[in-house]
C-alpha positions as CSV (number, residue, x, y, z in Angstrom):
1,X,0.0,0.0,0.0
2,X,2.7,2.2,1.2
3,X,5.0,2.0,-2.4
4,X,1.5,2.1,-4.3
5,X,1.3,5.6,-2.4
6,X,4.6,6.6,-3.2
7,X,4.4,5.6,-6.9
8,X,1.1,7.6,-7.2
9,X,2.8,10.5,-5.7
10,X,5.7,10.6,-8.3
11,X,3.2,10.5,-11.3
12,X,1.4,13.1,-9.9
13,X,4.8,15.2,-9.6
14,X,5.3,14.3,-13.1
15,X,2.5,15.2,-14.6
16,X,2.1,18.8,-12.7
17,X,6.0,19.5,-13.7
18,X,4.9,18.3,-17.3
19,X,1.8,20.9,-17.2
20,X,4.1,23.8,-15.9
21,X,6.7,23.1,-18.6
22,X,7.7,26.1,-21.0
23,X,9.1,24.1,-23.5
24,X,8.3,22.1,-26.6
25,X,10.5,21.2,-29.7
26,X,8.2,19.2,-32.2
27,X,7.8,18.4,-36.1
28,X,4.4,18.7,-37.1
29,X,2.4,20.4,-40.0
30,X,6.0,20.4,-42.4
31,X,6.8,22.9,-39.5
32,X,9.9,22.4,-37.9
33,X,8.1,24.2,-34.2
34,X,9.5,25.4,-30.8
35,X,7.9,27.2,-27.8
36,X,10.5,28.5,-25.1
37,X,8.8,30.7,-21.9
38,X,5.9,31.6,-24.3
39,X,8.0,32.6,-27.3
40,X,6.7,30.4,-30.3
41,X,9.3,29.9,-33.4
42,X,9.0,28.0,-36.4
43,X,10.5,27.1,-39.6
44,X,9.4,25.4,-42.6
45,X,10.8,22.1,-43.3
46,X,10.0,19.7,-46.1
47,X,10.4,16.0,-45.2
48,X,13.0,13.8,-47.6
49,X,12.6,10.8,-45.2
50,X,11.7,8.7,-42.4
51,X,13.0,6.1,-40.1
52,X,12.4,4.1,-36.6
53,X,14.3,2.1,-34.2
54,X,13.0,-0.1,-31.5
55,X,15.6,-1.4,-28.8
56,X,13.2,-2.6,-27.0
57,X,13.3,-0.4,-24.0
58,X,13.6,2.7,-26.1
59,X,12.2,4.0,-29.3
60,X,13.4,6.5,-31.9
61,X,11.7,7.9,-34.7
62,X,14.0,10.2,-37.5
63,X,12.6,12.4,-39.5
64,X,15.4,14.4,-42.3
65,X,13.8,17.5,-43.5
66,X,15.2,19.9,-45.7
67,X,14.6,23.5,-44.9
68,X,13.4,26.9,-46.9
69,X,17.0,28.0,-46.5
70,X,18.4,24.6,-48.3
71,X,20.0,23.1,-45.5
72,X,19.3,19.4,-44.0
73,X,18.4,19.3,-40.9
74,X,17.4,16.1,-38.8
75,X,14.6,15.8,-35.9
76,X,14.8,12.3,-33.7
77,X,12.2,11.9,-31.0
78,X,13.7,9.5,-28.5
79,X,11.1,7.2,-26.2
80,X,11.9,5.2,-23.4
81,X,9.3,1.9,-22.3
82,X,7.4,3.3,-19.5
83,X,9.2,0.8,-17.4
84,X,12.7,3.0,-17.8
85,X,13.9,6.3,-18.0
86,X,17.3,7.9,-19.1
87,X,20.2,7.4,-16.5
88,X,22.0,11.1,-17.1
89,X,21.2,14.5,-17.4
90,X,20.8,16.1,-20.8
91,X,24.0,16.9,-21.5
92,X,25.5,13.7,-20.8
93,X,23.4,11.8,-22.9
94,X,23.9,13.5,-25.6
95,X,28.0,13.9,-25.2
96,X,27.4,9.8,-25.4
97,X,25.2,10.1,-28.0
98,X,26.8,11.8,-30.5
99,X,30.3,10.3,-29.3
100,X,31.2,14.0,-28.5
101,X,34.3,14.6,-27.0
102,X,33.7,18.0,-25.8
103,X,29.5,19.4,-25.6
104,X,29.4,23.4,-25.1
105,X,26.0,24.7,-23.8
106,X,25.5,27.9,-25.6
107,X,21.6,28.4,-24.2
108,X,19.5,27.0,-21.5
109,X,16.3,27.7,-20.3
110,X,13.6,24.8,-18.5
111,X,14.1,21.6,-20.4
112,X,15.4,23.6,-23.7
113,X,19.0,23.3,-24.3
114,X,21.2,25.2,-27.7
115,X,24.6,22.9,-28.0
116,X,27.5,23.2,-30.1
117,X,29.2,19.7,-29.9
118,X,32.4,18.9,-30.6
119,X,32.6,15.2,-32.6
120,X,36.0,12.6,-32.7
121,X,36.5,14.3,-35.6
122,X,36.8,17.8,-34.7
123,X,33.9,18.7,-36.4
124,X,31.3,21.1,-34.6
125,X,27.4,20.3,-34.3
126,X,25.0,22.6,-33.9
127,X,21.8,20.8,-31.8
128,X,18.7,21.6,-30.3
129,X,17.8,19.6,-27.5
130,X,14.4,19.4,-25.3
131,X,14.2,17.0,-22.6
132,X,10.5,17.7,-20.7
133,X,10.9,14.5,-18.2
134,X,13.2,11.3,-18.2
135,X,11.6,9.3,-20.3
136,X,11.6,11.3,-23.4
137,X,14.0,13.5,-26.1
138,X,13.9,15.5,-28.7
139,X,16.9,16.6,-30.9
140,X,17.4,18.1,-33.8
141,X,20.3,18.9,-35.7
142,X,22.0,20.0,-38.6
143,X,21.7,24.2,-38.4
144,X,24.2,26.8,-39.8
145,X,25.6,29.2,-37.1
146,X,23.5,32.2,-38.8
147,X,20.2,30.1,-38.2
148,X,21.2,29.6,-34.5
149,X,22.1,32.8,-34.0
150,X,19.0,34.1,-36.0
151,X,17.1,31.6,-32.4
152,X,18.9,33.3,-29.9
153,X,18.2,36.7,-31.0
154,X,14.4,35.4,-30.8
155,X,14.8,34.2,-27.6
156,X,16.9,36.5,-26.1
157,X,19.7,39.3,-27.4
158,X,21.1,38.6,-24.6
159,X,22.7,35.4,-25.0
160,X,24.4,35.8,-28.3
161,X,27.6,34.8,-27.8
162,X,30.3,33.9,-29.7
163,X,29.6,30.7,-31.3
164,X,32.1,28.2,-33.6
165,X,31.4,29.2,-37.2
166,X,32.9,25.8,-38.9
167,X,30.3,23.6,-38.8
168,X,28.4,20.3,-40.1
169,X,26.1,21.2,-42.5
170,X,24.3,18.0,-44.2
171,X,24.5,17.3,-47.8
172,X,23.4,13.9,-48.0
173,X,19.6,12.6,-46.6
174,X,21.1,9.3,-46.5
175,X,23.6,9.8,-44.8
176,X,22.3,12.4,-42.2
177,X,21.8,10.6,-39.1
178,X,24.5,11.6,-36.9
179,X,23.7,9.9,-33.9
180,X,24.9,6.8,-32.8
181,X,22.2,5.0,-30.4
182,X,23.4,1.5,-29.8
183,X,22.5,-1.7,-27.9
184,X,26.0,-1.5,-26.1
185,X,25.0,2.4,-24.9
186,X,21.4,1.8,-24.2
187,X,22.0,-1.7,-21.8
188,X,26.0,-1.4,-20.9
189,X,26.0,2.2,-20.0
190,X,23.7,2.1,-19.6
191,X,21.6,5.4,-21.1
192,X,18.2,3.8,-19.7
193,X,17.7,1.9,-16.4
194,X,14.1,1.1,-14.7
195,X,12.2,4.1,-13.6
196,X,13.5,5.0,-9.5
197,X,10.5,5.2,-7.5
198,X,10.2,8.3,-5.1
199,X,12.1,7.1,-2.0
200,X,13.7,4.1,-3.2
């Protein structure tokens, strides 16, 4: 009765942190959409193609667009089972992620995060990262500087700072995907472990 209580409790949390949240980062409507602290953004983005993964435990869906401006960009939507939830905090996962060796947090506000990543190779990443609760991610990927620049001005003057100009831009749908989610990461990691109850 007691750890029925508790688990009750901790949904509840969840789901009045989840109504409170600021924050969304979605693909919908060939609309590549973000809401930060009531500040509503979006771009156009024309979809080239889709994929999914299933590890069981966790679930992606890609989705490579190509935007008005020309570039590629690519949105993944990252699920865990409702039995698990991701093991780090944002920034981790992603540095594991994306193999980065170095991941440098240009804006954060809530559960929205602007990150310039550094890959083995040397090359820099612009991403986009929302993380609502721990048991779900979105990402996307793939911007020029001037485009993240172009956000931060919308979101606040303030933060411009001075960013890495060099960086990835995507030439080839098929070979966009950037992100390297494995079995080994997901289980030996581990990126996802059962959901802790409050208390235990």
């Amino acid at each position: 009765m007691y750890r029925a209580a508790k688990f009750l409790f901790s949904i509840i949390v969840l789901f009045i942190l989840s109504a409170c949240s600021t924050t969304d980062l979605a693909y919908k409507n060939n609309k590549l959409a973000l809401q930060v602290d009531g500040k509503h953004l979006q771009v156009n983005g024309t979809s080239l193609e889709r994929h999914q993964d299933n590890f069981s435990s966790l679930y992606l869906a890609y989705e490579i667009l190509q935007l008005d401006a020309g570039n590629i960009v690519v949105y993944e939507k990252a699920r865990t089972d409702n039995r698990y939830q991701f093991n780090f905090t944002t920034m981790r996962t992603i540095q594991i992620v994306f193999d980065a060796i170095e991941v440098r947090k240009v804006y954060f506000s809530s559960s929205f995060y602007i990150l310039q990543l550094t890959l083995q190779d040397g090359r820099t990443l612009n991403t986009i990262v929302e993380q609502l609760e721990d048991q779900s991610m979105n990402i996307a990927y793939g911007m020029s500087t001037k485009q993240v620049n172009d956000l931060l001005r919308q979101l606040d003057a303030k933060a411009i700072r001075p960013l890495k100009q060099n960086v990835i831009t995507i030439q080839n749908p098929q070979a966009a995907i950037l992100s390297r989610w494995t079995m080994k990461k997901i289980d030996f990691i581990p990126l996802i472990v059962p959901v802790r109850l409050l208390g235990f």
